[in-house]
mmJSON file of the N, C-alpha and C atoms, coordinates in Angstrom:
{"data_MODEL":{"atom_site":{
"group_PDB":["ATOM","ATOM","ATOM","ATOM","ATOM","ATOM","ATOM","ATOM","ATOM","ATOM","ATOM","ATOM","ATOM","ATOM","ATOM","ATOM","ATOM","ATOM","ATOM","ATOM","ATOM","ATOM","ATOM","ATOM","ATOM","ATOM","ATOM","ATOM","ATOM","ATOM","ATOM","ATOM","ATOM","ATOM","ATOM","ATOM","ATOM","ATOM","ATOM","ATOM","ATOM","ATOM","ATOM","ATOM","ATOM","ATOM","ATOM","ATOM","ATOM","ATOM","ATOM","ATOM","ATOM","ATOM","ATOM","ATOM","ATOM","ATOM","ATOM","ATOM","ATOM","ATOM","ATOM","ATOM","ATOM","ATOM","ATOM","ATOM","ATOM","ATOM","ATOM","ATOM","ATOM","ATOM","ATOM","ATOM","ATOM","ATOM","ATOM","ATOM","ATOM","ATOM","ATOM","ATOM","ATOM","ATOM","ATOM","ATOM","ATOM","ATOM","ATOM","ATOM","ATOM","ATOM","ATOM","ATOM","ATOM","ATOM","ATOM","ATOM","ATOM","ATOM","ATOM","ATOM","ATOM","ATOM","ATOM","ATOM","ATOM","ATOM","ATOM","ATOM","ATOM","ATOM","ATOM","ATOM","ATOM","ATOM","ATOM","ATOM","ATOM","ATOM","ATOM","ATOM","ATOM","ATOM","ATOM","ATOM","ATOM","ATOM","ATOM","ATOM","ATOM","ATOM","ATOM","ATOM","ATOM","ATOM","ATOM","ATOM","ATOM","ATOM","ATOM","ATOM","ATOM","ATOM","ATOM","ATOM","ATOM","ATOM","ATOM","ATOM","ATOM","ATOM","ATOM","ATOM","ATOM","ATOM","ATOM","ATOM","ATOM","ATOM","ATOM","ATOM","ATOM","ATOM","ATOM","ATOM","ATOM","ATOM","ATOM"],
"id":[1,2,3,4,5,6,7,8,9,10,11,12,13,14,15,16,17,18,19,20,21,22,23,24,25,26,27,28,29,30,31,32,33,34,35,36,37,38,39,40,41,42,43,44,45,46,47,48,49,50,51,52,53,54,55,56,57,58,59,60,61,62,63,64,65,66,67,68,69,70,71,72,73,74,75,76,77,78,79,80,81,82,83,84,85,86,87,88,89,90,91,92,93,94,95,96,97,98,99,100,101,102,103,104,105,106,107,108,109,110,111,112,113,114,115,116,117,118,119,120,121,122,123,124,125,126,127,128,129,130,131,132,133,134,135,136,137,138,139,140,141,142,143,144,145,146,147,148,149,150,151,152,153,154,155,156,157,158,159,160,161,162,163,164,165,166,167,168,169,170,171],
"type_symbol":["N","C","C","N","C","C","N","C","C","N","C","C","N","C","C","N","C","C","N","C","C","N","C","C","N","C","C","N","C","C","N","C","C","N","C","C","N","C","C","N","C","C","N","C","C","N","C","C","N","C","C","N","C","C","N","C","C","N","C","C","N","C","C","N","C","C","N","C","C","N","C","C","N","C","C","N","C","C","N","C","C","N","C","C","N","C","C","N","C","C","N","C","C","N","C","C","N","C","C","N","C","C","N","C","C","N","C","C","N","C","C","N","C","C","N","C","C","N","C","C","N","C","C","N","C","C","N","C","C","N","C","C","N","C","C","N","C","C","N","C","C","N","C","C","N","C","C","N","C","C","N","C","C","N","C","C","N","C","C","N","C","C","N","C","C","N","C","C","N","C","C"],
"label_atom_id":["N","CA","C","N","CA","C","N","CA","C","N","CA","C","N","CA","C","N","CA","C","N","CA","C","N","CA","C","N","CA","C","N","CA","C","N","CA","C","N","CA","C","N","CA","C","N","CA","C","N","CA","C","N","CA","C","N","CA","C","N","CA","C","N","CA","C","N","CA","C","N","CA","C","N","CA","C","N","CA","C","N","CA","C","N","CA","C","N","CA","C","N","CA","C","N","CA","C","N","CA","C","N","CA","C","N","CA","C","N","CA","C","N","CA","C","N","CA","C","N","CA","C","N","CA","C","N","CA","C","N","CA","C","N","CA","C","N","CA","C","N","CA","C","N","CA","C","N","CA","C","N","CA","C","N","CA","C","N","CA","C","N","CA","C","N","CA","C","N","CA","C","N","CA","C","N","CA","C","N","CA","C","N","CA","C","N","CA","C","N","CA","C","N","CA","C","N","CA","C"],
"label_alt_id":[null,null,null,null,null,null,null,null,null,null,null,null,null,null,null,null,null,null,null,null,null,null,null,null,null,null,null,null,null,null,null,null,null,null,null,null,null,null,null,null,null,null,null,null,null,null,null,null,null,null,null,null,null,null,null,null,null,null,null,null,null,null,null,null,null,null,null,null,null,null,null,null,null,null,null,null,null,null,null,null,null,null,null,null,null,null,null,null,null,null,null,null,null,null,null,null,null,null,null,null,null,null,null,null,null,null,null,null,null,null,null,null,null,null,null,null,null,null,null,null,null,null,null,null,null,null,null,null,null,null,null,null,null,null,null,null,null,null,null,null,null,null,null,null,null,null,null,null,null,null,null,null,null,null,null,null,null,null,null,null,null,null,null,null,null,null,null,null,null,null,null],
"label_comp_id":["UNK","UNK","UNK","UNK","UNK","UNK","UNK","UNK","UNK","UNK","UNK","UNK","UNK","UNK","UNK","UNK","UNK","UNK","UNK","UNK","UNK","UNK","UNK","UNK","UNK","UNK","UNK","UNK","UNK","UNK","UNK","UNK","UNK","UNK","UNK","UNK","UNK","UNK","UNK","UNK","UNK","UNK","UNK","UNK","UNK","UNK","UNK","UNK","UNK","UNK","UNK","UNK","UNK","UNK","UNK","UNK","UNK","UNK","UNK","UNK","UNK","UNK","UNK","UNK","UNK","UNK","UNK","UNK","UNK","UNK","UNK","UNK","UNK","UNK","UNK","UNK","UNK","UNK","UNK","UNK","UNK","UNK","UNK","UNK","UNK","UNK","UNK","UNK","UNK","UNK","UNK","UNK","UNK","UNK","UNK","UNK","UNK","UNK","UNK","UNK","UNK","UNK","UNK","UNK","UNK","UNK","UNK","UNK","UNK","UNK","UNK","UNK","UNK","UNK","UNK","UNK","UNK","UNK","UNK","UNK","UNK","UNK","UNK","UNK","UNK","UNK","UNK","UNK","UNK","UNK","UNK","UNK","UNK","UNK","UNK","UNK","UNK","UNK","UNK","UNK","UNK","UNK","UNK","UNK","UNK","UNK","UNK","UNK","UNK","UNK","UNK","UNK","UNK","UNK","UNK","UNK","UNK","UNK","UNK","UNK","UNK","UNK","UNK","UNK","UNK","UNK","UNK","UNK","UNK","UNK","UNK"],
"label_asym_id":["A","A","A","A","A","A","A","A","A","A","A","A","A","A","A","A","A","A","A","A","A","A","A","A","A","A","A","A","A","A","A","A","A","A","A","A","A","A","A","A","A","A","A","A","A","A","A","A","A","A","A","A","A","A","A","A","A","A","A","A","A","A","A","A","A","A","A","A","A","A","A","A","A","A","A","A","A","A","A","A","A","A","A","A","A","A","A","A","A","A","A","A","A","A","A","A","A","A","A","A","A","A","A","A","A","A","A","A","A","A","A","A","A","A","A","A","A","A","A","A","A","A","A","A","A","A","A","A","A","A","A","A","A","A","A","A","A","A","A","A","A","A","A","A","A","A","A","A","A","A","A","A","A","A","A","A","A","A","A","A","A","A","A","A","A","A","A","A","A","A","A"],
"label_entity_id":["1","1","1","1","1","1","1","1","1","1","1","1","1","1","1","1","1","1","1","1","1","1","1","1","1","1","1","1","1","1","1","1","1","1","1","1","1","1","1","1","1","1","1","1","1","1","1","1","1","1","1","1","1","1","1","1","1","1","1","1","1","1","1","1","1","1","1","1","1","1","1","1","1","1","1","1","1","1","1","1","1","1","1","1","1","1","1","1","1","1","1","1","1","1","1","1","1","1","1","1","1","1","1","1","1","1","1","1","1","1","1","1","1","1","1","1","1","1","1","1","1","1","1","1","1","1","1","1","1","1","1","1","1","1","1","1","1","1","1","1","1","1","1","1","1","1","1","1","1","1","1","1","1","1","1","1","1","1","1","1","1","1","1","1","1","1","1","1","1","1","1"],
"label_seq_id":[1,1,1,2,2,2,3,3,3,4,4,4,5,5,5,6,6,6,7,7,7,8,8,8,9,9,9,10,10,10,11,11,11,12,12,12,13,13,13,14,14,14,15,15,15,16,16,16,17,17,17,18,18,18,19,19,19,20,20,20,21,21,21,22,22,22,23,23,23,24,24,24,25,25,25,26,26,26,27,27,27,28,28,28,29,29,29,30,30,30,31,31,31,32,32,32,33,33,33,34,34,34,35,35,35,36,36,36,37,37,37,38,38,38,39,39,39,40,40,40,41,41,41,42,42,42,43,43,43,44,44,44,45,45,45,46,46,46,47,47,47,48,48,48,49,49,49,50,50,50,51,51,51,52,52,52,53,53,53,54,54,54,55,55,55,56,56,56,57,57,57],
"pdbx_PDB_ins_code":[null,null,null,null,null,null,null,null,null,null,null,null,null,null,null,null,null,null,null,null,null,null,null,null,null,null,null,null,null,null,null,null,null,null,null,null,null,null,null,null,null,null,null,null,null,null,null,null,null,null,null,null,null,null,null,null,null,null,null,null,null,null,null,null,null,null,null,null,null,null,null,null,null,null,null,null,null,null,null,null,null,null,null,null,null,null,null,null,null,null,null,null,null,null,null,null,null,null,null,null,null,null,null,null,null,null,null,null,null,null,null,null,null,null,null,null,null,null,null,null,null,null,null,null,null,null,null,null,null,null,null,null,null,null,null,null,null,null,null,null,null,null,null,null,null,null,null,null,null,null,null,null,null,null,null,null,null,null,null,null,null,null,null,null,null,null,null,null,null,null,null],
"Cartn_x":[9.746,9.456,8.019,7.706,6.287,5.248,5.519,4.636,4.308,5.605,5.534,4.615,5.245,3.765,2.781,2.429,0.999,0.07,0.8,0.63,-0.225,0.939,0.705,-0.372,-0.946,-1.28,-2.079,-3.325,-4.245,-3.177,-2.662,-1.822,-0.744,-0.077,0.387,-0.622,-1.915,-2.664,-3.104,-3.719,-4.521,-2.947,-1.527,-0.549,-0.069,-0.66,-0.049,-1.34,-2.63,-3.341,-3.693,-3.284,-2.821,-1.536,-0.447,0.254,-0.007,-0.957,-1.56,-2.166,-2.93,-4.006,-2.802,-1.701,-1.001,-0.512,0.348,0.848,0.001,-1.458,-2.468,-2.734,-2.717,-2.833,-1.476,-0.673,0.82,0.493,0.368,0.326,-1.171,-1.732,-2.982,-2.605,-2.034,-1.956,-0.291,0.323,1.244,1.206,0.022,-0.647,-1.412,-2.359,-2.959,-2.401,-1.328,-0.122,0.399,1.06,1.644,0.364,-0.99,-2.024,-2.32,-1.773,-2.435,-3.878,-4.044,-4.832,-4.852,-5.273,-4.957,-5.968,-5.491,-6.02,-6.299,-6.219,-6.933,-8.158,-9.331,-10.311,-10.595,-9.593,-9.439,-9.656,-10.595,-11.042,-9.82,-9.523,-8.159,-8.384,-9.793,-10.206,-9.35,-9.767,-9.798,-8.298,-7.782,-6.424,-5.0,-4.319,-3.296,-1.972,-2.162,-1.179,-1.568,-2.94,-3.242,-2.45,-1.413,-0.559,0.658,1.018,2.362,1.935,0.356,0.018,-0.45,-0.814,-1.424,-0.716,-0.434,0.279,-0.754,-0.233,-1.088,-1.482,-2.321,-3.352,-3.366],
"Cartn_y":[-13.417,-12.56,-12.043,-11.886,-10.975,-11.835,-13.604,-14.338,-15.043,-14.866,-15.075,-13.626,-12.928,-11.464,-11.853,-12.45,-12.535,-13.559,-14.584,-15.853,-15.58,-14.689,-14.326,-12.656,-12.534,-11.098,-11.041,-11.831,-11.839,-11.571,-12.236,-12.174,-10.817,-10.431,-9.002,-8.08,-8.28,-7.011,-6.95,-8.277,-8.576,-7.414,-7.916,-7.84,-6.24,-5.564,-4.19,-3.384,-3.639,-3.225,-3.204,-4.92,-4.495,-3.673,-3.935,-3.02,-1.205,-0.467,-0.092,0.791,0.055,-0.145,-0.322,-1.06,-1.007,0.123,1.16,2.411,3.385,3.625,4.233,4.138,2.694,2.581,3.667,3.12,3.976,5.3,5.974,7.477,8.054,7.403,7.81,8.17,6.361,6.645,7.794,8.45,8.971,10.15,10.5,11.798,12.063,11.43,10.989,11.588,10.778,11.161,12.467,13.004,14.405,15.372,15.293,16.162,15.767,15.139,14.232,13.458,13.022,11.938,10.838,9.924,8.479,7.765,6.458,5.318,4.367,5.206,5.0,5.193,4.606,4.974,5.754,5.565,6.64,6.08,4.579,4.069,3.351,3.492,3.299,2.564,1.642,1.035,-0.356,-1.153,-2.125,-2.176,-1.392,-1.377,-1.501,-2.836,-3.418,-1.899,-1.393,-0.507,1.349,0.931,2.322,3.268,3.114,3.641,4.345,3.859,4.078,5.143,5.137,5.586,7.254,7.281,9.067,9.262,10.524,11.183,11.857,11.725,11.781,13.248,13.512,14.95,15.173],
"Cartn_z":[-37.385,-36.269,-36.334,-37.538,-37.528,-37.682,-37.447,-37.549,-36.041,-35.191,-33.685,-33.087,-33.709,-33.104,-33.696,-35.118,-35.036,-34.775,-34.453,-33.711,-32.372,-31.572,-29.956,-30.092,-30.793,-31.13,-29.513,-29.729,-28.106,-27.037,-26.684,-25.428,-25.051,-26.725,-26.04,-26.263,-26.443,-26.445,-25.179,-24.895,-23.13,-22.091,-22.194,-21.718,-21.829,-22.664,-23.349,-21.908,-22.519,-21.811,-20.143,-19.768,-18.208,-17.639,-18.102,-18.147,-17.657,-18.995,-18.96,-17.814,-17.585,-15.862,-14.564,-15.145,-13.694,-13.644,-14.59,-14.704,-14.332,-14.83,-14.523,-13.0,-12.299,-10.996,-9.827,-10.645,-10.025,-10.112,-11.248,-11.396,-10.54,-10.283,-9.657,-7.92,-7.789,-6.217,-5.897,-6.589,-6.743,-6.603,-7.476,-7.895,-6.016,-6.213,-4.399,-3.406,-3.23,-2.389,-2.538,-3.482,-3.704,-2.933,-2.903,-2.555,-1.32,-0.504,0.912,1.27,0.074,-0.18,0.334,1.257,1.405,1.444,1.062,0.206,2.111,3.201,4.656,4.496,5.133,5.62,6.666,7.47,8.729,10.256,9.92,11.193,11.68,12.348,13.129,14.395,14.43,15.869,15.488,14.35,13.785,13.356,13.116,12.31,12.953,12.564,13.319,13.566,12.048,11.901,13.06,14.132,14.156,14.544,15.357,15.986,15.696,14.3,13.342,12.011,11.428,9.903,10.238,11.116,11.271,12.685,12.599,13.621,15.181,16.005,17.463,17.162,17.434,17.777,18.856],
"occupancy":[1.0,1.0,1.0,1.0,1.0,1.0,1.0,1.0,1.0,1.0,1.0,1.0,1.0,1.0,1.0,1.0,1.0,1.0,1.0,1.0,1.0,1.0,1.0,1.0,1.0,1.0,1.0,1.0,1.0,1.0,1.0,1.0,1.0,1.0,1.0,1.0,1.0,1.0,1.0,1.0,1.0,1.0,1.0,1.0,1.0,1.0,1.0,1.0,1.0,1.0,1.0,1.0,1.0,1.0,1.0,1.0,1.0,1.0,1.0,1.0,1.0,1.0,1.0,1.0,1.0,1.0,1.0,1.0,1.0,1.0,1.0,1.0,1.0,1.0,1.0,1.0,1.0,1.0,1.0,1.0,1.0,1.0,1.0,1.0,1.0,1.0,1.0,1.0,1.0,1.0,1.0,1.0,1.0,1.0,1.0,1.0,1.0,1.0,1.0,1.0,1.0,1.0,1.0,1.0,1.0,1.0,1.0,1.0,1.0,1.0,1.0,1.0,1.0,1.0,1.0,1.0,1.0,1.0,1.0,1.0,1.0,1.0,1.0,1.0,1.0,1.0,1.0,1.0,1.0,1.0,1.0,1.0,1.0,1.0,1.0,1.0,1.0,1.0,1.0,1.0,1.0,1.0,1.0,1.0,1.0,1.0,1.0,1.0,1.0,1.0,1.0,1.0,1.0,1.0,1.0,1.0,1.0,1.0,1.0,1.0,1.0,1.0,1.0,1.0,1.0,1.0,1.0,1.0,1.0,1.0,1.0],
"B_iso_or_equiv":[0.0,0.0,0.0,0.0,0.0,0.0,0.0,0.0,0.0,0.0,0.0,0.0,0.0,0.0,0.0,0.0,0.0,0.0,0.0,0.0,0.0,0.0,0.0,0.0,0.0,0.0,0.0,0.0,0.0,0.0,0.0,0.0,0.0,0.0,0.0,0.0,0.0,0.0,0.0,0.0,0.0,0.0,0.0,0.0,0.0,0.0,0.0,0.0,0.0,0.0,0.0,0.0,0.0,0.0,0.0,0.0,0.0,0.0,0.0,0.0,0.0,0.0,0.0,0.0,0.0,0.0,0.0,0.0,0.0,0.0,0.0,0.0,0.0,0.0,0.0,0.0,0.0,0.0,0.0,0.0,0.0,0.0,0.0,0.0,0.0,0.0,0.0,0.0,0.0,0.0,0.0,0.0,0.0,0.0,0.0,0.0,0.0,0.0,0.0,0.0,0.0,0.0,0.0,0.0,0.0,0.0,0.0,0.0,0.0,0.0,0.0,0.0,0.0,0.0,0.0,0.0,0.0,0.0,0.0,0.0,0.0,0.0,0.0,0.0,0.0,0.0,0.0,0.0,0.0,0.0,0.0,0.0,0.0,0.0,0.0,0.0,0.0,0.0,0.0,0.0,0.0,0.0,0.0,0.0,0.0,0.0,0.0,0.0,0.0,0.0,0.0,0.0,0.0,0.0,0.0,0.0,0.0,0.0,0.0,0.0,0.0,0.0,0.0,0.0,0.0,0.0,0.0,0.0,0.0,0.0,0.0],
"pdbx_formal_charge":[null,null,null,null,null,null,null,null,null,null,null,null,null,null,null,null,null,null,null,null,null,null,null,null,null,null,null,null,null,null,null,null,null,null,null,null,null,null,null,null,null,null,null,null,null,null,null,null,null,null,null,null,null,null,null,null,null,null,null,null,null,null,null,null,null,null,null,null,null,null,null,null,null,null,null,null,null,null,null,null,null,null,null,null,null,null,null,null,null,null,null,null,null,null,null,null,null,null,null,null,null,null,null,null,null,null,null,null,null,null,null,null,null,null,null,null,null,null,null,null,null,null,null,null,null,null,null,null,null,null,null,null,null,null,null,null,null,null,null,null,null,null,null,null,null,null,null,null,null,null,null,null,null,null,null,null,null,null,null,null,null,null,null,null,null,null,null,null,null,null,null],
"auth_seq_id":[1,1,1,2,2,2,3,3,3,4,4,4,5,5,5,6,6,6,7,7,7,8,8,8,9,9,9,10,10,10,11,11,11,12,12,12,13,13,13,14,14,14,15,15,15,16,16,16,17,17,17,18,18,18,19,19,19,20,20,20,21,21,21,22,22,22,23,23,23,24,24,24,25,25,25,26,26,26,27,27,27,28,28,28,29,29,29,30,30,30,31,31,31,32,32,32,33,33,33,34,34,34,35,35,35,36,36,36,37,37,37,38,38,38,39,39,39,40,40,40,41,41,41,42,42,42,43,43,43,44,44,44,45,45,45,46,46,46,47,47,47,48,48,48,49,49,49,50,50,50,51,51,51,52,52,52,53,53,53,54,54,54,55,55,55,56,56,56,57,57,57],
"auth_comp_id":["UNK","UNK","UNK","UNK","UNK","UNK","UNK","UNK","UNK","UNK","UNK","UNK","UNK","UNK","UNK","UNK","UNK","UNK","UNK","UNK","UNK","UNK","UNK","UNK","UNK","UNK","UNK","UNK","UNK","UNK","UNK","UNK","UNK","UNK","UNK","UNK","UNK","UNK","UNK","UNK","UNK","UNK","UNK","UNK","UNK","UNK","UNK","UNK","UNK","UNK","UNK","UNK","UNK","UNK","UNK","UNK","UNK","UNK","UNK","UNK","UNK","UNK","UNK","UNK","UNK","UNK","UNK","UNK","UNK","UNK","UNK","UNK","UNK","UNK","UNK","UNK","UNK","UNK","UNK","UNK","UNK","UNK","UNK","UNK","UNK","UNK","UNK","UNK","UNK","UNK","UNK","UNK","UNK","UNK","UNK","UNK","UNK","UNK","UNK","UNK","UNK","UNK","UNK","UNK","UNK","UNK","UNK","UNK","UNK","UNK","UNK","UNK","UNK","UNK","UNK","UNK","UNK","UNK","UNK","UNK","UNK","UNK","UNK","UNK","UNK","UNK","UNK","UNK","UNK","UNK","UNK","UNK","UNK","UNK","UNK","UNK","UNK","UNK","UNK","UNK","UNK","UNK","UNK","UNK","UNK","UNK","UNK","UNK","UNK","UNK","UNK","UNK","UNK","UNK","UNK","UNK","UNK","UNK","UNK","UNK","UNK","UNK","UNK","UNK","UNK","UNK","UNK","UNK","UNK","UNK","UNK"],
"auth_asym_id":["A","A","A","A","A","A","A","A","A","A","A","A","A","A","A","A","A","A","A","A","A","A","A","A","A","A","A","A","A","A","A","A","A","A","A","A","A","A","A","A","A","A","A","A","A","A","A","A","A","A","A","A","A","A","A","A","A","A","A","A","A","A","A","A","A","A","A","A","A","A","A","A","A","A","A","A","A","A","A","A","A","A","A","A","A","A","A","A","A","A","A","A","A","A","A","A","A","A","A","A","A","A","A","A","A","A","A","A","A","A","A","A","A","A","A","A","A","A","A","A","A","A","A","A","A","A","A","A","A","A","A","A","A","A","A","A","A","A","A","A","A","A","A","A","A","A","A","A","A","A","A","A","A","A","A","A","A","A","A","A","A","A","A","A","A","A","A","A","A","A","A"],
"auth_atom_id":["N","CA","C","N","CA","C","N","CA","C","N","CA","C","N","CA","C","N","CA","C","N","CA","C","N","CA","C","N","CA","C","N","CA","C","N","CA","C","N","CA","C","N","CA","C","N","CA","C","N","CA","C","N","CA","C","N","CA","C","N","CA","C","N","CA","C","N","CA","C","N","CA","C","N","CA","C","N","CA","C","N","CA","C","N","CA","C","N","CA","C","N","CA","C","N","CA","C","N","CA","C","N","CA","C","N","CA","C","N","CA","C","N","CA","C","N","CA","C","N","CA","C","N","CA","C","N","CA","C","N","CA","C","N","CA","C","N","CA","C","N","CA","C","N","CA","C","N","CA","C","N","CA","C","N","CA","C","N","CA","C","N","CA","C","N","CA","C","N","CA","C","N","CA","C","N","CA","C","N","CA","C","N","CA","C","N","CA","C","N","CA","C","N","CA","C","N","CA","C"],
"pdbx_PDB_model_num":[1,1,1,1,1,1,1,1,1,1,1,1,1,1,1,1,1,1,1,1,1,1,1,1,1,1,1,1,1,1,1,1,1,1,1,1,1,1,1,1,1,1,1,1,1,1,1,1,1,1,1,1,1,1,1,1,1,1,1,1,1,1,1,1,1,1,1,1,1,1,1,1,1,1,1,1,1,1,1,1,1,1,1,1,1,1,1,1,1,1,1,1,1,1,1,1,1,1,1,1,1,1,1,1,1,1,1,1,1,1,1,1,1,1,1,1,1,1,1,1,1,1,1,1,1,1,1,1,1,1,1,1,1,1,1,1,1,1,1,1,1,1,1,1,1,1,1,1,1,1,1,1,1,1,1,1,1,1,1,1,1,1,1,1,1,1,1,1,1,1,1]
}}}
C-alpha cells in the first residue's frame, strides 16, 4: 500500500491541491452570495438571461 502511494505521490499531490482550489472556489462564491455579491457584471443589454437574474425597478 505505501508503495502504490509512493509510486503515485505527484498525482495525489497535483489532485489534493486542486481539490483544494475547488473548495476554496465554493466557499468564496458562497460566502459572496450570503453578502449579495454577484459574480454579474450588471450589463444586462447583451445577456440572454436579462430578464429572469435581477428584479424590475
Amino acid at each position: 500500500m505505501l508503495q502504490g502511494i509512493a509510486e503515485n505521490a505527484g498525482t495525489i499531490i497535483i489532485s489534493l491541491a486542486l481539490l483544494g482550489l475547488v473548495i476554496g472556489i465554493i466557499i468564496r462564491l458562497r460566502k459572496d452570495k450570503k453578502q449579495g455579491k454577484s459574480s454579474c457584471g450588471g450589463s444586462c443589454g447583451h445577456c440572454p438571461m436579462a430578464g429572469t437574474c435581477h428584479k424590475a425597478s
